[in-house]
PyMOL Python script that loads the backbone (N, CA, C, O; Angstrom):
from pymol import cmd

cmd.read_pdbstr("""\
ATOM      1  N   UNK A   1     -11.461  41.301-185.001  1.00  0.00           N
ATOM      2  CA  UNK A   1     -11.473  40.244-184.004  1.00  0.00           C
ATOM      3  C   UNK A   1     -12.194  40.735-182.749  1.00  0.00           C
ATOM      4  O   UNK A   1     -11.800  41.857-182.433  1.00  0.00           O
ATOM      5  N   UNK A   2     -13.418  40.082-181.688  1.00  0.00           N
ATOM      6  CA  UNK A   2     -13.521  40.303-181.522  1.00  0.00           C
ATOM      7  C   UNK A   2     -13.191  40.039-179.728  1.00  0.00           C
ATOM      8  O   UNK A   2     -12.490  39.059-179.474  1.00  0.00           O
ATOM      9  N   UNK A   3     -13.423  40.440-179.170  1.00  0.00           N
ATOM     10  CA  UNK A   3     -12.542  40.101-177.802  1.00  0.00           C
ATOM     11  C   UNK A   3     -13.640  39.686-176.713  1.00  0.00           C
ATOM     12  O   UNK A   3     -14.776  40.149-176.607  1.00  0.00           O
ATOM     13  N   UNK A   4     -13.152  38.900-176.087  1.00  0.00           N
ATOM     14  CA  UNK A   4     -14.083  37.366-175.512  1.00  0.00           C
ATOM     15  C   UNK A   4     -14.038  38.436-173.976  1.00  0.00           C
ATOM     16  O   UNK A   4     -15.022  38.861-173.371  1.00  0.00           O
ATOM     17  N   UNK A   5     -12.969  38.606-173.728  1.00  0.00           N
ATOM     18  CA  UNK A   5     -12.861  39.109-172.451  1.00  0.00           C
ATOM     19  C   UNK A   5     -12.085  40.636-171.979  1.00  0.00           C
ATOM     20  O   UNK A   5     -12.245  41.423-172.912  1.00  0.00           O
ATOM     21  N   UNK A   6     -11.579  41.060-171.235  1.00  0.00           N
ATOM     22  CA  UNK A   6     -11.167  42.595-170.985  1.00  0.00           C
ATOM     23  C   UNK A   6     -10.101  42.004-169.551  1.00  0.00           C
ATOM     24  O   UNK A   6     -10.587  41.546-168.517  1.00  0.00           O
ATOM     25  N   UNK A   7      -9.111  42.103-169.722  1.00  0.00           N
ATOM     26  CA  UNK A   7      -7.903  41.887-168.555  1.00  0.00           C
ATOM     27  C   UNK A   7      -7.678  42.884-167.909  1.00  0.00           C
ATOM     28  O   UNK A   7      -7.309  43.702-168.752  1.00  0.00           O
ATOM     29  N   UNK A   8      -7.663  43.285-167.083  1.00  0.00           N
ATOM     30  CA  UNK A   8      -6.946  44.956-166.337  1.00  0.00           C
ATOM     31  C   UNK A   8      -5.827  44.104-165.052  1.00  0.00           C
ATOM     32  O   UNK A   8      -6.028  42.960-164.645  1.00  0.00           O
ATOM     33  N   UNK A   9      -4.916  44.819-164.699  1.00  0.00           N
ATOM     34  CA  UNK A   9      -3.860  44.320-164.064  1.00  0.00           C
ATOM     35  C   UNK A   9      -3.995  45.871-162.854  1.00  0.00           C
ATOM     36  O   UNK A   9      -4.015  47.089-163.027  1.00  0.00           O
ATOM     37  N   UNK A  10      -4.061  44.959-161.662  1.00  0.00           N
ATOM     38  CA  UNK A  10      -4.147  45.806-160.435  1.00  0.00           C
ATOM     39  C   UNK A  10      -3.289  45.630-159.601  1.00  0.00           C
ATOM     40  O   UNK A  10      -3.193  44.558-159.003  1.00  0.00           O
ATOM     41  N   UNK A  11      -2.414  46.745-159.370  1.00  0.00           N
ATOM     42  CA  UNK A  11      -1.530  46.276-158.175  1.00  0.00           C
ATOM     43  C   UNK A  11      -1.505  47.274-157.026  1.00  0.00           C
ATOM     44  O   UNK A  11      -2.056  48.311-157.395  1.00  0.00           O
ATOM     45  N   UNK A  12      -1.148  47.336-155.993  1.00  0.00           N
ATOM     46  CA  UNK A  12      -1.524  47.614-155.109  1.00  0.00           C
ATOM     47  C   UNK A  12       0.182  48.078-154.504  1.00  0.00           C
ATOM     48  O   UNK A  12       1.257  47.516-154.298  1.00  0.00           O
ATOM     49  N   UNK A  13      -0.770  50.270-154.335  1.00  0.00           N
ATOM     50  CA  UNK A  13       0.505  51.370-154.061  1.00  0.00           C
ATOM     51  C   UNK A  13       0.662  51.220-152.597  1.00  0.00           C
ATOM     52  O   UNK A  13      -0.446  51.307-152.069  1.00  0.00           O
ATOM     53  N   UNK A  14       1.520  51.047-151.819  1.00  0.00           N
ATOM     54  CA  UNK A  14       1.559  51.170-150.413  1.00  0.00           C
ATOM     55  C   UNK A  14       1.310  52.535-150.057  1.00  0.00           C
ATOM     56  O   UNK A  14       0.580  53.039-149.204  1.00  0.00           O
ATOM     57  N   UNK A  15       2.052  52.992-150.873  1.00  0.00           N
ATOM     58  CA  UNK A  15       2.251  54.463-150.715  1.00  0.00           C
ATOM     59  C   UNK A  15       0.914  55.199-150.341  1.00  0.00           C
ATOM     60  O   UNK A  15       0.331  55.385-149.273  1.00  0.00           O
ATOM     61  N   UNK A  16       0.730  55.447-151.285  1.00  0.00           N
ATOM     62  CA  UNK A  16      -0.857  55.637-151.550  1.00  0.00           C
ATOM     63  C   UNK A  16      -1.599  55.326-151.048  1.00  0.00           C
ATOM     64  O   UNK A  16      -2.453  56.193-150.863  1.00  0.00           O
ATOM     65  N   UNK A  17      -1.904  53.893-150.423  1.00  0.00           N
ATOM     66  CA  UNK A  17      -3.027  52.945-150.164  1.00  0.00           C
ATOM     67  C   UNK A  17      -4.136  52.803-150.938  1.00  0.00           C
ATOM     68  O   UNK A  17      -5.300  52.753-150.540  1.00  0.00           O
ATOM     69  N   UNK A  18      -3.612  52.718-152.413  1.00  0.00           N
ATOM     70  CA  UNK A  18      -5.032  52.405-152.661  1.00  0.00           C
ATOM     71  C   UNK A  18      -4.516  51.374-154.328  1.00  0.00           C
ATOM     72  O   UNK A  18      -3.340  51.502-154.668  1.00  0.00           O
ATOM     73  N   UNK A  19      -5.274  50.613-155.056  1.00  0.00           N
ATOM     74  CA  UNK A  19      -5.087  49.759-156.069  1.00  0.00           C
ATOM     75  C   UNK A  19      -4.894  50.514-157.125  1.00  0.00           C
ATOM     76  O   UNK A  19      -5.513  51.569-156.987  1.00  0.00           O
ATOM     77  N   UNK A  20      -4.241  50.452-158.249  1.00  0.00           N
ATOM     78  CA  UNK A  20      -3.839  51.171-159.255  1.00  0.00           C
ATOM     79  C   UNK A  20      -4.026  50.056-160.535  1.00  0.00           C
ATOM     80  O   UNK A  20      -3.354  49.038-160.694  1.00  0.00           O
ATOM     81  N   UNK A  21      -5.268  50.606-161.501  1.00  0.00           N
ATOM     82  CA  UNK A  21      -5.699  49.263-162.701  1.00  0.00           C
ATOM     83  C   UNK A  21      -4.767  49.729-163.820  1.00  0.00           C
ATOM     84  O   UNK A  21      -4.057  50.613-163.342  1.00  0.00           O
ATOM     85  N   UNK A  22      -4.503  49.543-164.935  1.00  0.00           N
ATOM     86  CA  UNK A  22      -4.445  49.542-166.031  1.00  0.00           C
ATOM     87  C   UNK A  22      -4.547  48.267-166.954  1.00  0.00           C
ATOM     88  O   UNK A  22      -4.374  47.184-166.395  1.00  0.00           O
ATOM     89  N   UNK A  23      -4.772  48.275-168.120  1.00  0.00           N
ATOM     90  CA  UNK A  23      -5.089  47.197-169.168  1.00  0.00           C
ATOM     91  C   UNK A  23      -4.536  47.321-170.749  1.00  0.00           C
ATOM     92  O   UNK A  23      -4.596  48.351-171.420  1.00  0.00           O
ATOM     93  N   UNK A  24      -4.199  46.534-171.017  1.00  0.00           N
ATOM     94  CA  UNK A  24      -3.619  47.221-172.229  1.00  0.00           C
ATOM     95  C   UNK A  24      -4.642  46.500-173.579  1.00  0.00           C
ATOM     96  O   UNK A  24      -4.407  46.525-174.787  1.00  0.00           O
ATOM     97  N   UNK A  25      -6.167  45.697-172.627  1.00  0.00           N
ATOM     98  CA  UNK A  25      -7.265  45.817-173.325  1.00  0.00           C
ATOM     99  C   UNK A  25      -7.463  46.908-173.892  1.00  0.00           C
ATOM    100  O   UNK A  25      -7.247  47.002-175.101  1.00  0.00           O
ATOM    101  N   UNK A  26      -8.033  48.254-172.966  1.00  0.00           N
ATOM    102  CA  UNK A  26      -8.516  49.545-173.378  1.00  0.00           C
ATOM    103  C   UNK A  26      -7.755  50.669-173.112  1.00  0.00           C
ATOM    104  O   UNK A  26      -7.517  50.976-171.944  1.00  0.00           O
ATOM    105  N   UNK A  27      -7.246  51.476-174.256  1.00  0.00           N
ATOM    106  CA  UNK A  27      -6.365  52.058-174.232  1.00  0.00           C
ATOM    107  C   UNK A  27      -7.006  53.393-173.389  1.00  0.00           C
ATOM    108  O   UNK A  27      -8.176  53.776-173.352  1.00  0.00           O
ATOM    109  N   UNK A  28      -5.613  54.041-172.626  1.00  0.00           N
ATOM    110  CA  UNK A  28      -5.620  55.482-171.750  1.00  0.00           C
ATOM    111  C   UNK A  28      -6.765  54.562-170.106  1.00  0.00           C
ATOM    112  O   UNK A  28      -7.355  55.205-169.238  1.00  0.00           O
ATOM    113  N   UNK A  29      -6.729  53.552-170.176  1.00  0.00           N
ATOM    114  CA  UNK A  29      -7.397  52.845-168.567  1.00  0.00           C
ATOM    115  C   UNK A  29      -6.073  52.579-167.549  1.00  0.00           C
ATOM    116  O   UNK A  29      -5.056  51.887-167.541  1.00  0.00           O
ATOM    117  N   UNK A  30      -6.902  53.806-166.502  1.00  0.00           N
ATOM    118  CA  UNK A  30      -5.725  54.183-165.177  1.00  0.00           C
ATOM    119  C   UNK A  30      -7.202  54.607-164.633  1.00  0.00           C
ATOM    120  O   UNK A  30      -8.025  55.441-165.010  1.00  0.00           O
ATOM    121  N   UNK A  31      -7.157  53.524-163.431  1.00  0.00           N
ATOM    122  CA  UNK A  31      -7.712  54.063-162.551  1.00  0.00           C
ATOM    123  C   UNK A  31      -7.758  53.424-160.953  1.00  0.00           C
ATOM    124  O   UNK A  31      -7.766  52.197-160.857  1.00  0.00           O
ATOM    125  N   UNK A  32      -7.782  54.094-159.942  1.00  0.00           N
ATOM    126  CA  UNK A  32      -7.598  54.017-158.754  1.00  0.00           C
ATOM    127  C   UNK A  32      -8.718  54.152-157.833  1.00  0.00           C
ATOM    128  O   UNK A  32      -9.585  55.025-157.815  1.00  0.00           O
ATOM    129  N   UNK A  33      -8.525  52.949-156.921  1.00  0.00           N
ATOM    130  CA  UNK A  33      -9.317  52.416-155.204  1.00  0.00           C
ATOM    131  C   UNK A  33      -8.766  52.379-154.220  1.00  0.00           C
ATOM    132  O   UNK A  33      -7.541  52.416-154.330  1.00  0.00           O
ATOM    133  N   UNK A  34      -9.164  52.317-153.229  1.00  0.00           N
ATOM    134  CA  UNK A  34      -9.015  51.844-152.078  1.00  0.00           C
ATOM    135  C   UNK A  34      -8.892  50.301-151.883  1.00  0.00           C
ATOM    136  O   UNK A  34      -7.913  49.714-151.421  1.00  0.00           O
ATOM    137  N   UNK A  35      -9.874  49.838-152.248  1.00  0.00           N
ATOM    138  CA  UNK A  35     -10.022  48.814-152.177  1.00  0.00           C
ATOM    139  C   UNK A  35     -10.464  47.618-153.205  1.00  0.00           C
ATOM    140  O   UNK A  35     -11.185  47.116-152.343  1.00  0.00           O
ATOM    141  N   UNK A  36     -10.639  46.751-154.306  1.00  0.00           N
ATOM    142  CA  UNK A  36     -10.712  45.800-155.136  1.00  0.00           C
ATOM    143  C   UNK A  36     -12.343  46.105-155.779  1.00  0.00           C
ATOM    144  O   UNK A  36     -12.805  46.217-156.914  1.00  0.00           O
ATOM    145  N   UNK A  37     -12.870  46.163-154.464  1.00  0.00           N
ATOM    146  CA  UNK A  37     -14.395  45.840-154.658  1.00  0.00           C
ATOM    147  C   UNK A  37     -14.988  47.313-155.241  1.00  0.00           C
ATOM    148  O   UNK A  37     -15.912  47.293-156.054  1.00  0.00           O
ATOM    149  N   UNK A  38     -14.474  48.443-154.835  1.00  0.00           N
ATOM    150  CA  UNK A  38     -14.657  49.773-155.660  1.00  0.00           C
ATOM    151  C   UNK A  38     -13.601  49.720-156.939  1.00  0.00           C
ATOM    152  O   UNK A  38     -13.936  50.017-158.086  1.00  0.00           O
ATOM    153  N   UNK A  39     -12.784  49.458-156.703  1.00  0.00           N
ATOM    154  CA  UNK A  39     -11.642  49.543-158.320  1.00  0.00           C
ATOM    155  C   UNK A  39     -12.794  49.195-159.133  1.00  0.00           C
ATOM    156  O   UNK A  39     -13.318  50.074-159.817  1.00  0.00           O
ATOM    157  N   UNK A  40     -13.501  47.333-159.135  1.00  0.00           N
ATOM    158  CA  UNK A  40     -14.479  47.042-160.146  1.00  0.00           C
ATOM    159  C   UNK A  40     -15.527  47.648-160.574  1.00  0.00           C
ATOM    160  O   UNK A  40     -16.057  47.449-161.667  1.00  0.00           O
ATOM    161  N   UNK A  41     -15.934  48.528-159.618  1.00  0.00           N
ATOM    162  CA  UNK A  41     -17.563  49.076-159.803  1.00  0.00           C
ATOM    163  C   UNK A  41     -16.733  50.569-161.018  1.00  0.00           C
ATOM    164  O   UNK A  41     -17.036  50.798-162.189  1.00  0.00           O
ATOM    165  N   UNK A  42     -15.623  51.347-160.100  1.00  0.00           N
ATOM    166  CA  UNK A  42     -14.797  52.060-161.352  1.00  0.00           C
ATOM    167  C   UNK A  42     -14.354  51.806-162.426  1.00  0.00           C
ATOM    168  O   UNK A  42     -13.935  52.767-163.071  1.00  0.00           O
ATOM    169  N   UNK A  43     -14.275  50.509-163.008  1.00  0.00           N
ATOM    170  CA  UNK A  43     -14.113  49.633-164.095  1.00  0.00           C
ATOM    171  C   UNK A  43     -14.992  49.504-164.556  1.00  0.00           C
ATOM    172  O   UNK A  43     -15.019  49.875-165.730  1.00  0.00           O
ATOM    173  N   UNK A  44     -16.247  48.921-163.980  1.00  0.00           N
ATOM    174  CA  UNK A  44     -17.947  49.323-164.746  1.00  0.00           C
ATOM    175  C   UNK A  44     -17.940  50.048-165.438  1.00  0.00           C
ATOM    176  O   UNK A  44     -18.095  49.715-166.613  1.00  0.00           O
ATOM    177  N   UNK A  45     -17.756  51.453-165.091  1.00  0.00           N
ATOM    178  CA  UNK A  45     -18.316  52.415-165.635  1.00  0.00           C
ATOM    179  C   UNK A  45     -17.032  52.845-166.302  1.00  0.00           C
ATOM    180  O   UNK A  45     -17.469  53.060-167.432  1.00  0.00           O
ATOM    181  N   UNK A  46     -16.185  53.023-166.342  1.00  0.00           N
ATOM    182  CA  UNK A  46     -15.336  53.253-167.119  1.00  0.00           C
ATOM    183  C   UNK A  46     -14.745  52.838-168.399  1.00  0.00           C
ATOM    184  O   UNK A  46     -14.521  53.575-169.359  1.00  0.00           O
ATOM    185  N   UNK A  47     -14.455  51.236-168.284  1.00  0.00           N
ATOM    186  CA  UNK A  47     -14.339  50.502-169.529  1.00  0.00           C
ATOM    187  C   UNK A  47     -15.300  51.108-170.536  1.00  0.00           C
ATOM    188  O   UNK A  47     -14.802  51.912-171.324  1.00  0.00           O
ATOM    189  N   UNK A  48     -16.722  50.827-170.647  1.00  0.00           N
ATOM    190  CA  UNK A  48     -17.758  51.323-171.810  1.00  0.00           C
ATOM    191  C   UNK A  48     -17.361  52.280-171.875  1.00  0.00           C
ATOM    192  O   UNK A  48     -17.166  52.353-173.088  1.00  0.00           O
ATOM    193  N   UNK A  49     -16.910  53.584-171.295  1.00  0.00           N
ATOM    194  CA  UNK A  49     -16.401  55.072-171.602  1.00  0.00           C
ATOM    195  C   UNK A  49     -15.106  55.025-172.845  1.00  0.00           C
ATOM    196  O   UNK A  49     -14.983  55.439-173.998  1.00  0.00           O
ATOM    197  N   UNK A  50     -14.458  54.445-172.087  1.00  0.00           N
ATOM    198  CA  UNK A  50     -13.465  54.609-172.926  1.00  0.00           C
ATOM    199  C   UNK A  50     -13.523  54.169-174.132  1.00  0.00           C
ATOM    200  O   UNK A  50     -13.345  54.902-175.106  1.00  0.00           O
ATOM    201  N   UNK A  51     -13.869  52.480-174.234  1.00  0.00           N
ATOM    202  CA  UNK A  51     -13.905  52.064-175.469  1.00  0.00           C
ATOM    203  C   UNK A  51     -15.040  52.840-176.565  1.00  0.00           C
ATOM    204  O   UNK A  51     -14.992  52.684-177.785  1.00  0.00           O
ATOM    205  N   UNK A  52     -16.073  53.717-175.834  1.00  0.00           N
ATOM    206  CA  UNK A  52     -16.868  54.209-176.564  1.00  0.00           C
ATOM    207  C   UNK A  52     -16.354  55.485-177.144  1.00  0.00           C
ATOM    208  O   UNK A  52     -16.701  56.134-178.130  1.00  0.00           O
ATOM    209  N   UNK A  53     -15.441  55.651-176.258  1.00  0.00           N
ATOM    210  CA  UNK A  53     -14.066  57.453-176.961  1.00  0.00           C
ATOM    211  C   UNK A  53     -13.289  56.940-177.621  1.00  0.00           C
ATOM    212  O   UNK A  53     -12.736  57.694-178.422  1.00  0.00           O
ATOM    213  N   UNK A  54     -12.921  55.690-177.633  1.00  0.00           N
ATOM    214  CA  UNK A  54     -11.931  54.711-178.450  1.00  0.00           C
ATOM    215  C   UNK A  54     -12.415  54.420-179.705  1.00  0.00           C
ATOM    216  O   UNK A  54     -11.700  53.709-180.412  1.00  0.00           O
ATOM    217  N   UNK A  55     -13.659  54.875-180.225  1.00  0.00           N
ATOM    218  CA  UNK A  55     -14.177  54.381-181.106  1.00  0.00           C
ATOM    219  C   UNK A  55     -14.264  52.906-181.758  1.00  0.00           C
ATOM    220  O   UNK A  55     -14.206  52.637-182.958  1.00  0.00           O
ATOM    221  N   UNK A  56     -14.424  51.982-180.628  1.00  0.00           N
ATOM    222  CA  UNK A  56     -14.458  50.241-180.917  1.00  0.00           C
ATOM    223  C   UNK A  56     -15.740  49.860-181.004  1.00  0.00           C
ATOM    224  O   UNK A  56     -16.047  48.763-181.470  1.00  0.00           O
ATOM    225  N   UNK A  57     -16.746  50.854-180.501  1.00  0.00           N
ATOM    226  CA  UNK A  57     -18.225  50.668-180.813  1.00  0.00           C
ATOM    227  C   UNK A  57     -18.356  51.362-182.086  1.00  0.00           C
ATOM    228  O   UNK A  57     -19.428  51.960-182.002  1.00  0.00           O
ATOM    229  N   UNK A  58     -17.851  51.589-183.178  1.00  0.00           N
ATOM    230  CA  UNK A  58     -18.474  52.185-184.691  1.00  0.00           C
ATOM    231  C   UNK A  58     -17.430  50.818-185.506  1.00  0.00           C
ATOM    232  O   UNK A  58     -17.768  50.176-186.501  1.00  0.00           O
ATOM    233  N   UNK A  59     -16.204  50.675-184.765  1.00  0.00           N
ATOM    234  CA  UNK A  59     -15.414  49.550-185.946  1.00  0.00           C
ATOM    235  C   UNK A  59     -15.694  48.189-186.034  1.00  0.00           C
ATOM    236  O   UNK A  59     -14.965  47.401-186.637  1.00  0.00           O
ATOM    237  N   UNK A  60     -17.251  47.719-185.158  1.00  0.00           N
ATOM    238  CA  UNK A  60     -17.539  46.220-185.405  1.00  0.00           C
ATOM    239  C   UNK A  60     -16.373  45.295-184.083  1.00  0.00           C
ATOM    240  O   UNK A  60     -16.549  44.110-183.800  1.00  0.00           O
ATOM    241  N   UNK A  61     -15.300  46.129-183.481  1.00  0.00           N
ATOM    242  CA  UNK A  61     -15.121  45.310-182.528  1.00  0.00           C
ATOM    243  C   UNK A  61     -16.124  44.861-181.439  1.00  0.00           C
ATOM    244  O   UNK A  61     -16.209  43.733-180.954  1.00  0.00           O
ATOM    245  N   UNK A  62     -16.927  46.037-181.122  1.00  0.00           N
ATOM    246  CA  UNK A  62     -18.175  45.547-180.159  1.00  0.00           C
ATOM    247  C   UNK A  62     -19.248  45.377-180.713  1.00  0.00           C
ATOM    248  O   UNK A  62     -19.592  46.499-181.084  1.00  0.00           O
ATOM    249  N   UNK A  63     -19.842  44.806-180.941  1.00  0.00           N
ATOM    250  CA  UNK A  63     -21.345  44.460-181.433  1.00  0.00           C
ATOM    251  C   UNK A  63     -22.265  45.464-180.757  1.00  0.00           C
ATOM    252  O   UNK A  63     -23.050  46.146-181.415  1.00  0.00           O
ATOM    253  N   UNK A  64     -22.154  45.549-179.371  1.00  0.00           N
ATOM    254  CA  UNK A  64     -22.964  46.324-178.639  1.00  0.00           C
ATOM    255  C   UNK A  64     -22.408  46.679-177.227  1.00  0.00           C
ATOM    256  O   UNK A  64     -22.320  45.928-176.255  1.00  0.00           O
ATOM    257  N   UNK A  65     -22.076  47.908-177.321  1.00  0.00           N
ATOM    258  CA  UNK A  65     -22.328  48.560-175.709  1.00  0.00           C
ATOM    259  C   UNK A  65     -22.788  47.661-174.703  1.00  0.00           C
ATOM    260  O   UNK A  65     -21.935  47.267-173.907  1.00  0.00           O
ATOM    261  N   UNK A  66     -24.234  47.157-174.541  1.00  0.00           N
ATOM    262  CA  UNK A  66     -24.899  46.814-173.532  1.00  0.00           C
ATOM    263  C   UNK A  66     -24.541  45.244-173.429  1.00  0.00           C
ATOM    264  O   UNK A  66     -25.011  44.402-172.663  1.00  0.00           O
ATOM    265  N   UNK A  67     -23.566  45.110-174.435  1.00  0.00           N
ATOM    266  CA  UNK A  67     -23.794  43.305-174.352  1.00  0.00           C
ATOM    267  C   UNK A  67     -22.522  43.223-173.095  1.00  0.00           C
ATOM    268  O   UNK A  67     -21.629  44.046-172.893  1.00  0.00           O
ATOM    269  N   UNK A  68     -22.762  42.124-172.471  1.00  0.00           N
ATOM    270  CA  UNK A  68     -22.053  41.929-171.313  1.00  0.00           C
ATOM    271  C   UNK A  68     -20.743  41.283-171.882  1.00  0.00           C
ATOM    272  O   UNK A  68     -20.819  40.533-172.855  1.00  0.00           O
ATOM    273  N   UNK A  69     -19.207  41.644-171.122  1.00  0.00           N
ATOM    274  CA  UNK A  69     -18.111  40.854-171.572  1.00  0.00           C
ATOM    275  C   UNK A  69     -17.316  40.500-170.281  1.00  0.00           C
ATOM    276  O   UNK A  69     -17.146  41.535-169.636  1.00  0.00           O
ATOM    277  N   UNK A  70     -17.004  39.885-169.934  1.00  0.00           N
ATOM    278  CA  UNK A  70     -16.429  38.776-169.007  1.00  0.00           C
ATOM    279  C   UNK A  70     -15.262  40.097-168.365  1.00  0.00           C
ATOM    280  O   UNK A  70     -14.681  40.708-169.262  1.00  0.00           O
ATOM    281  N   UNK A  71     -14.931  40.519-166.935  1.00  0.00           N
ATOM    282  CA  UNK A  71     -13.588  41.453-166.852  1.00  0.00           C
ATOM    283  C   UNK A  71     -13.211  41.197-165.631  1.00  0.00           C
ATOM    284  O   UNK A  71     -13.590  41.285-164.463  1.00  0.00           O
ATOM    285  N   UNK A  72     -12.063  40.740-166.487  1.00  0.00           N
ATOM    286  CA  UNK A  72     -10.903  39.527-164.906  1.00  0.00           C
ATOM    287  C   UNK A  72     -10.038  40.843-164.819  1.00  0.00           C
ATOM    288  O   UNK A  72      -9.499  41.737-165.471  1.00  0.00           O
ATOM    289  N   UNK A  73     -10.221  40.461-163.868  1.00  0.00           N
ATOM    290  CA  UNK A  73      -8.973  41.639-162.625  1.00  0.00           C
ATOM    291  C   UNK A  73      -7.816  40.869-161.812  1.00  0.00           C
ATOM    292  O   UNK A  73      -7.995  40.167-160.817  1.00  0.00           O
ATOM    293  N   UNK A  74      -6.692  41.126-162.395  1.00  0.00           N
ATOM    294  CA  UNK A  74      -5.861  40.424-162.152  1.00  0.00           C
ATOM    295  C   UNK A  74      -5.091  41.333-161.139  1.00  0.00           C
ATOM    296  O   UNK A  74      -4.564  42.370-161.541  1.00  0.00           O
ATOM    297  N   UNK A  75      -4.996  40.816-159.358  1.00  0.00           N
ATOM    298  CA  UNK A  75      -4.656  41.833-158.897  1.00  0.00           C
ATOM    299  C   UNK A  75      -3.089  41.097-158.231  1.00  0.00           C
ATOM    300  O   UNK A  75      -2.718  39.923-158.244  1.00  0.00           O
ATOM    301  N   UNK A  76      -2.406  42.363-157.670  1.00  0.00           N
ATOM    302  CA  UNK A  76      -0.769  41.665-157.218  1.00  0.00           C
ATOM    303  C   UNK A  76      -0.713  42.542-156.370  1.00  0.00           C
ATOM    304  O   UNK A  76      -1.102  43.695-156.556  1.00  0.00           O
ATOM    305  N   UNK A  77      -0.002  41.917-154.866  1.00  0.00           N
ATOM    306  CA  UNK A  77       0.462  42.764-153.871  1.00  0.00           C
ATOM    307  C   UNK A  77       1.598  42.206-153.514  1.00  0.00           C
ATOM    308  O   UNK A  77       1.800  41.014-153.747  1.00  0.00           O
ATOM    309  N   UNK A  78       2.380  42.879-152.980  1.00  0.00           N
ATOM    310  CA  UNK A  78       3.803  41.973-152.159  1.00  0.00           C
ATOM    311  C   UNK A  78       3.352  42.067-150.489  1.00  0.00           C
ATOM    312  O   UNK A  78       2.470  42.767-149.991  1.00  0.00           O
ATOM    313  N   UNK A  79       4.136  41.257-149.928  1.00  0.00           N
ATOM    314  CA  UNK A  79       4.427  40.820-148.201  1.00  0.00           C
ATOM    315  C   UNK A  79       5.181  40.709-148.127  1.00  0.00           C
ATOM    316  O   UNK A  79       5.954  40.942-149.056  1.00  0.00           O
ATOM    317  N   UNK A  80       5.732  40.078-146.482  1.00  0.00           N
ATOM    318  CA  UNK A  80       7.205  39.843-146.487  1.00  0.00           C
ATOM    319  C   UNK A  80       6.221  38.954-145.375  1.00  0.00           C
ATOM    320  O   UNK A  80       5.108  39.297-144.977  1.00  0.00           O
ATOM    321  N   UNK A  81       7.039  37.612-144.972  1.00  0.00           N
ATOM    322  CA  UNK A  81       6.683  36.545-144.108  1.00  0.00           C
ATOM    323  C   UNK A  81       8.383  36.635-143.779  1.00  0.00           C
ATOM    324  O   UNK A  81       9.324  36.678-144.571  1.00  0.00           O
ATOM    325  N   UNK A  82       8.357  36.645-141.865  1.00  0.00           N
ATOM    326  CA  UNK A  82       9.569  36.195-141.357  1.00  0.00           C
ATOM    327  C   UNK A  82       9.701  34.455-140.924  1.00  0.00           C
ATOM    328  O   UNK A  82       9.082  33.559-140.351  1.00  0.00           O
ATOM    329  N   UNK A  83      10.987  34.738-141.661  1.00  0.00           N
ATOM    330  CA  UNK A  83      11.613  32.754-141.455  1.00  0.00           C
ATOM    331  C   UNK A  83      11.682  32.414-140.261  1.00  0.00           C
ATOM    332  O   UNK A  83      11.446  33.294-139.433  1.00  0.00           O
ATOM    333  N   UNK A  84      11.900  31.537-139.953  1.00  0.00           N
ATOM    334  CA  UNK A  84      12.640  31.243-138.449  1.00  0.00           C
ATOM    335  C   UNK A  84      13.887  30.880-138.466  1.00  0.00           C
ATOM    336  O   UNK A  84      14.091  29.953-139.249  1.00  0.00           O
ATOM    337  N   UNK A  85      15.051  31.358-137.749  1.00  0.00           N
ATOM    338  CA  UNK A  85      16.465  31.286-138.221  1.00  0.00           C
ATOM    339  C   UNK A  85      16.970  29.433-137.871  1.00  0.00           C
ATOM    340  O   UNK A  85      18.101  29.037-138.153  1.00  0.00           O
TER     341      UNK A  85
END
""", "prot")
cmd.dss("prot")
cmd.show_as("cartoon", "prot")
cmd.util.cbc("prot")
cmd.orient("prot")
């Protein structure tokens, strides 16, 4: 089967300050930003890595490395907003 798109789930360490991805698209994907707009460009280059150590480019799940696949970043932070009593 082959997969339309690539999900990674980002949430965001206070601690730390910086976004924390994983996906349970591509297996052993952990990786960390500062900020959203670097997490993705680290997702660039990473996703093809892995899935290419994953061996999904020899089993016909990918047709091709270079072919482009859609990768939503699904990101979550918490706040706190004060009520008015």
């Amino acid at each position: 089967m082959r997969k339309v798109s690539i999900v990674v789930n980002a949430t965001w360490d206070a601690e730390a300050k910086v976004w924390v991805a994983t996906s349970d698209d591509v297996l052993g994907l952990v990786a960390e930003a500062p900020t959203t707009e670097t997490l993705i460009k680290k997702l660039q280059i990473l996703i093809p890595e892995l899935l290419e150590l994953n061996g999904l480019a020899d089993d016909g799940s990918i047709d091709d490395l270079l072919a482009e696949v859609p990768l939503i970043v699904i990101s979550e932070t918490m706040s706190k907003v004060r009520l008015r009593a």
